[in-house]
N, CA, C and O of each residue as an XYZ file, in Angstrom:
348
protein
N       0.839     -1.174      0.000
C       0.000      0.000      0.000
C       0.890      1.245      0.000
O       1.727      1.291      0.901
N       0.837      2.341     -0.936
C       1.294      3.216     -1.358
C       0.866      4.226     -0.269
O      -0.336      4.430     -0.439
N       1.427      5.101      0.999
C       1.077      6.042      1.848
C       0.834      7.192      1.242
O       1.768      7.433      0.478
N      -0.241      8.287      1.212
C      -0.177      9.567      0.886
C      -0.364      9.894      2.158
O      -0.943      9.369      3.109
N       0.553     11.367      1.894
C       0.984     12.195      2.543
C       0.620     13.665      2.660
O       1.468     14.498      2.342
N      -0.629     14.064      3.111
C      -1.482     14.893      2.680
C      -0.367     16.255      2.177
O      -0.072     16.610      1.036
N       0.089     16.821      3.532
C       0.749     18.234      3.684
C       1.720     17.825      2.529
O       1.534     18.652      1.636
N       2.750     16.850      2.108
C       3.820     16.602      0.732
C       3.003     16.806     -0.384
O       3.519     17.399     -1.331
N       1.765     16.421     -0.485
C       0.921     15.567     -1.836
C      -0.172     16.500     -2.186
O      -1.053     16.063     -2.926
N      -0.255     17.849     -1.723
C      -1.390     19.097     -2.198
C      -0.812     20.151     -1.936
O       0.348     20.138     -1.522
N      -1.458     21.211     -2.111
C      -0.906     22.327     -2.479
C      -2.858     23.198     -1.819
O      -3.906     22.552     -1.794
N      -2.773     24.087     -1.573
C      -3.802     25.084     -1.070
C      -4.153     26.357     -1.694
O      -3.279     27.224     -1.684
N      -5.205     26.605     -2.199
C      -5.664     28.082     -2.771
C      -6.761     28.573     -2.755
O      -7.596     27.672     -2.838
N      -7.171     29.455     -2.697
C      -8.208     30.340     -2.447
C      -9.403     29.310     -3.554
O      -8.911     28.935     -4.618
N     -10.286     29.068     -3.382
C     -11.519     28.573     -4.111
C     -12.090     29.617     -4.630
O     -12.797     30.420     -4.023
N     -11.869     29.633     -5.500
C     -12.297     31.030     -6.828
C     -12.922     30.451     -7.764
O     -12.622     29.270     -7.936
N     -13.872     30.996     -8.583
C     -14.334     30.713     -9.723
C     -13.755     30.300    -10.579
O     -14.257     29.673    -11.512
N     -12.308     30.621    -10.414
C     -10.665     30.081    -11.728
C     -10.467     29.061    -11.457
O     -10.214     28.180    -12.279
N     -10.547     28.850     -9.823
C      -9.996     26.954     -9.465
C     -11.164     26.148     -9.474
O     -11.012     24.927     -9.479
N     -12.229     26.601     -9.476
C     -13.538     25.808     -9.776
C     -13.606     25.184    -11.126
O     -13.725     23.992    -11.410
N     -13.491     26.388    -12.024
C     -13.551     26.071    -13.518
C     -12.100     25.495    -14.071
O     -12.017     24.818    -15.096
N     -11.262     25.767    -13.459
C      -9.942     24.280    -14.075
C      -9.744     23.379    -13.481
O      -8.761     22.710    -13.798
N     -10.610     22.932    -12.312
C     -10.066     21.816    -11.663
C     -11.566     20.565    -12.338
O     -12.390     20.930    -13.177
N     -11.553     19.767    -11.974
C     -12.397     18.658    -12.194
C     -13.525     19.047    -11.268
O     -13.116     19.478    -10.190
N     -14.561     19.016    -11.376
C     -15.702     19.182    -10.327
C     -15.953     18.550     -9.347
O     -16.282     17.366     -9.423
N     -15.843     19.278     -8.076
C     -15.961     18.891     -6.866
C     -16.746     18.228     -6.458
O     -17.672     18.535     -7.208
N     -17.227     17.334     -5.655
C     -18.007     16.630     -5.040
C     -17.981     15.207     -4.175
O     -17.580     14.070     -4.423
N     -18.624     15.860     -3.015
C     -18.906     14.907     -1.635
C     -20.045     13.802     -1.613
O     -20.083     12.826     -0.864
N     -20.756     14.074     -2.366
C     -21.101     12.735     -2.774
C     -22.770     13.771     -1.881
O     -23.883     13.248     -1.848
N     -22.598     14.623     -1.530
C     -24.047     15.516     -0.693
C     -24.461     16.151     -1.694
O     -23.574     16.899     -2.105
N     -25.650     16.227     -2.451
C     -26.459     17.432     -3.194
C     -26.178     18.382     -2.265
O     -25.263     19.072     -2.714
N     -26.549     18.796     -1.080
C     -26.909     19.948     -0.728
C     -24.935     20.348     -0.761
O     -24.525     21.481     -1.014
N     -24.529     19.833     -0.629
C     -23.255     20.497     -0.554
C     -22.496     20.560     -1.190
O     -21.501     21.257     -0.991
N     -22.794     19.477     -2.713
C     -22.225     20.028     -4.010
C     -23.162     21.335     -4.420
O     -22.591     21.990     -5.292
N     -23.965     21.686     -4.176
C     -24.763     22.897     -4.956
C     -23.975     23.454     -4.660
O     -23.181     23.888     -5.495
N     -23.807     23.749     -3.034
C     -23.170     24.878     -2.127
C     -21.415     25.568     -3.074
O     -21.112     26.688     -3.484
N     -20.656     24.208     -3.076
C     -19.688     24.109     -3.722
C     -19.261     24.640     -5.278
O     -18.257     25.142     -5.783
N     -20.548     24.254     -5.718
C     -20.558     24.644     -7.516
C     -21.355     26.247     -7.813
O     -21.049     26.835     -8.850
N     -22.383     26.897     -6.840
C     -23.146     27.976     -6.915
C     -22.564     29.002     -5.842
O     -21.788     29.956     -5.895
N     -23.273     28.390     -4.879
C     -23.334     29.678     -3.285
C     -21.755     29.897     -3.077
O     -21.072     30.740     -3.659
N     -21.381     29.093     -2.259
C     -19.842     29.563     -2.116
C     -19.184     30.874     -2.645
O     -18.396     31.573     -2.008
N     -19.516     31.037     -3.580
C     -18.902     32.731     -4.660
C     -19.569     33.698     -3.935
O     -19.109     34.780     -3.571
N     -20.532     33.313     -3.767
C     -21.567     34.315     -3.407
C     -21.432     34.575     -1.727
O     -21.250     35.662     -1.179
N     -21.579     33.246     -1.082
C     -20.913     33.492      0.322
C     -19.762     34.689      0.564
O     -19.751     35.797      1.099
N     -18.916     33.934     -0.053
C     -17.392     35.013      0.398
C     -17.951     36.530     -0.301
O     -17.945     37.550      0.389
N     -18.410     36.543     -1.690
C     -18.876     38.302     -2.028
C     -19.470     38.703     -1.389
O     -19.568     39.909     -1.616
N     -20.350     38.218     -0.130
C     -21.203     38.928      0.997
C     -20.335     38.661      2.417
O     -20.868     38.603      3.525
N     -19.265     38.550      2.228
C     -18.456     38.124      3.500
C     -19.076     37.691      4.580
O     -19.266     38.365      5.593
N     -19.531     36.162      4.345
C     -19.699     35.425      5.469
C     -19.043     34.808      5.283
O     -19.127     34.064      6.260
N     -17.792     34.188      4.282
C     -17.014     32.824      4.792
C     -15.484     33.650      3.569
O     -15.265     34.702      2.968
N     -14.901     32.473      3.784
C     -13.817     32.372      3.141
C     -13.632     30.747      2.683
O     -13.410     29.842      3.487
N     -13.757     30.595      1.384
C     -13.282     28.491      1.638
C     -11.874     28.820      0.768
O     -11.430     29.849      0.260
N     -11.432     27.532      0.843
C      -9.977     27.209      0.078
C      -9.977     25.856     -0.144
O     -10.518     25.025      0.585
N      -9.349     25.630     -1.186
C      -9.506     24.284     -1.092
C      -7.758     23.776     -1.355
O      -6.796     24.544     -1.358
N      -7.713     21.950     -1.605
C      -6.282     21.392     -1.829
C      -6.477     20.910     -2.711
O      -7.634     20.585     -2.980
N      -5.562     20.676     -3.455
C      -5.128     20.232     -4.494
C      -3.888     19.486     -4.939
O      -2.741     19.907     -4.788
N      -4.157     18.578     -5.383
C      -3.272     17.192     -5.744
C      -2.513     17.509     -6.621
O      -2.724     17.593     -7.831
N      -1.157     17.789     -5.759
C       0.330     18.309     -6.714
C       0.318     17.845     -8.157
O       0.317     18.520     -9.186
N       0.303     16.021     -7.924
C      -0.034     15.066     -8.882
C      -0.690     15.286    -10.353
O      -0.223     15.184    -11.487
N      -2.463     15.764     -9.659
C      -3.251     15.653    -10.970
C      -3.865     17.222    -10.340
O      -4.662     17.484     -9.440
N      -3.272     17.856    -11.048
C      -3.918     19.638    -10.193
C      -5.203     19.695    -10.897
O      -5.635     20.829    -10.689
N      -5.740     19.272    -11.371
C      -7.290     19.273    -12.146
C      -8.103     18.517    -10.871
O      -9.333     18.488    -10.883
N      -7.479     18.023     -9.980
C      -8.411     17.188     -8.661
C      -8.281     18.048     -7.320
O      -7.214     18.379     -6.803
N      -9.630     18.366     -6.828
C      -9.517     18.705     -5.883
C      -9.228     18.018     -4.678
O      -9.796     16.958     -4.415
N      -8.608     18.399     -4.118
C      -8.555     17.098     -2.610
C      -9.811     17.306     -1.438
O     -10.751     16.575     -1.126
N      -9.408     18.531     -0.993
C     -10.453     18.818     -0.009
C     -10.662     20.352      0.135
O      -9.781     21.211      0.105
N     -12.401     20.581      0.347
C     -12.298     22.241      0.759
C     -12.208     22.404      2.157
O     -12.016     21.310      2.688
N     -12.271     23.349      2.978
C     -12.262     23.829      3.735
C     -12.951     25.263      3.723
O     -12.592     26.123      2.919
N     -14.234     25.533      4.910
C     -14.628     26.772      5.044
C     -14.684     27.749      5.915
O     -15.210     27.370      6.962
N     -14.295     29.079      5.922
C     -13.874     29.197      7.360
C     -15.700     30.629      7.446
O     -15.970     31.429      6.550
N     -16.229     30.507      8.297
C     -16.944     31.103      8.317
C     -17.077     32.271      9.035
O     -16.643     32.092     10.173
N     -17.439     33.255      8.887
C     -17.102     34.405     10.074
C     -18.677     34.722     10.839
O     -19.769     34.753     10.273
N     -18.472     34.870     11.840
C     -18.880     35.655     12.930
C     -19.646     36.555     12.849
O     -20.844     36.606     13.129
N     -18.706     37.576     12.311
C     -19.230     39.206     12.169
C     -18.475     39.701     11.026
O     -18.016     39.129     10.037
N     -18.462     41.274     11.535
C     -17.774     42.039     10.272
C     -16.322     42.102     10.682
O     -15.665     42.911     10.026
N     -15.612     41.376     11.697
C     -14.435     41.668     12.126
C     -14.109     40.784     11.746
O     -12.886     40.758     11.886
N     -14.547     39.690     11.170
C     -13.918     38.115     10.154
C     -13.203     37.299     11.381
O     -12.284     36.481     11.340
N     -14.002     37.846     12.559
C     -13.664     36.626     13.802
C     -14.538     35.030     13.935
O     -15.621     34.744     14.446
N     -13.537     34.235     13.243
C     -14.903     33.262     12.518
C     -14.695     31.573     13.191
O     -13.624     31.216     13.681
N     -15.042     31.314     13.166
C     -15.136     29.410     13.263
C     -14.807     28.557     11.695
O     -15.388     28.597     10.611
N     -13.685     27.856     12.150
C     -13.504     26.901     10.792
C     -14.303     25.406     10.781
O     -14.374     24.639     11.741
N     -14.879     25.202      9.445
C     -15.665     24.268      9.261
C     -15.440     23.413      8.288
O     -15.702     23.781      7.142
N     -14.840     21.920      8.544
C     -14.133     21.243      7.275
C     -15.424     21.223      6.935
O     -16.192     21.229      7.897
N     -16.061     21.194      5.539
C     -17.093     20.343      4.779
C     -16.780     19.627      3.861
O     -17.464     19.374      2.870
N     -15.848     19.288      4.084
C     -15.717     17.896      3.261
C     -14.315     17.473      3.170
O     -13.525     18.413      3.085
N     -13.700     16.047      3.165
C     -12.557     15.304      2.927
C     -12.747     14.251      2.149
O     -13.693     13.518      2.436
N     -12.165     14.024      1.346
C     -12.512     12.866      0.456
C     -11.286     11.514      0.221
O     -11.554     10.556     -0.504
């Protein structure tokens, strides 16, 4: 069995509409949280309630690995982080 090594084997960037549209399409296997992933999300961070980022597989950079969302609080972006998803 071949070990991956998360932190060696991805790379991290802002989840933008650019890494959405060149990477392979995301998904957890949740409707409600692929919508979130493929629609809202843009829209989240342009109304500053969150920030996500996601990883990406040094390997095959067209694959996402995992997002991450960090959500804020208030207007001071004092927020709680929320994995939604690992795959």
């Amino acid at each position: 069995m071949v070990e991956f090594i998360f932190v060696e084997n991805t790379f991290m960037v802002s989840y933008t509409k650019e890494a959405a549209e060149y990477c392979d399409p995301f998904s957890c296997g949740d409707d409600d949280l692929d919508d979130f992933f493929s629609h809202d999300v843009f829209l989240y961070e342009k109304e500053l309630l969150g920030k996500t980022y996601c990883w990406i597989n040094k390997e095959n950079q067209h694959e996402i690995y995992l997002c991450h969302c960090r959500q804020w609080k208030d207007k001071n972006q004092n927020g709680k982080h929320y994995l939604l998803h690992l795959s």
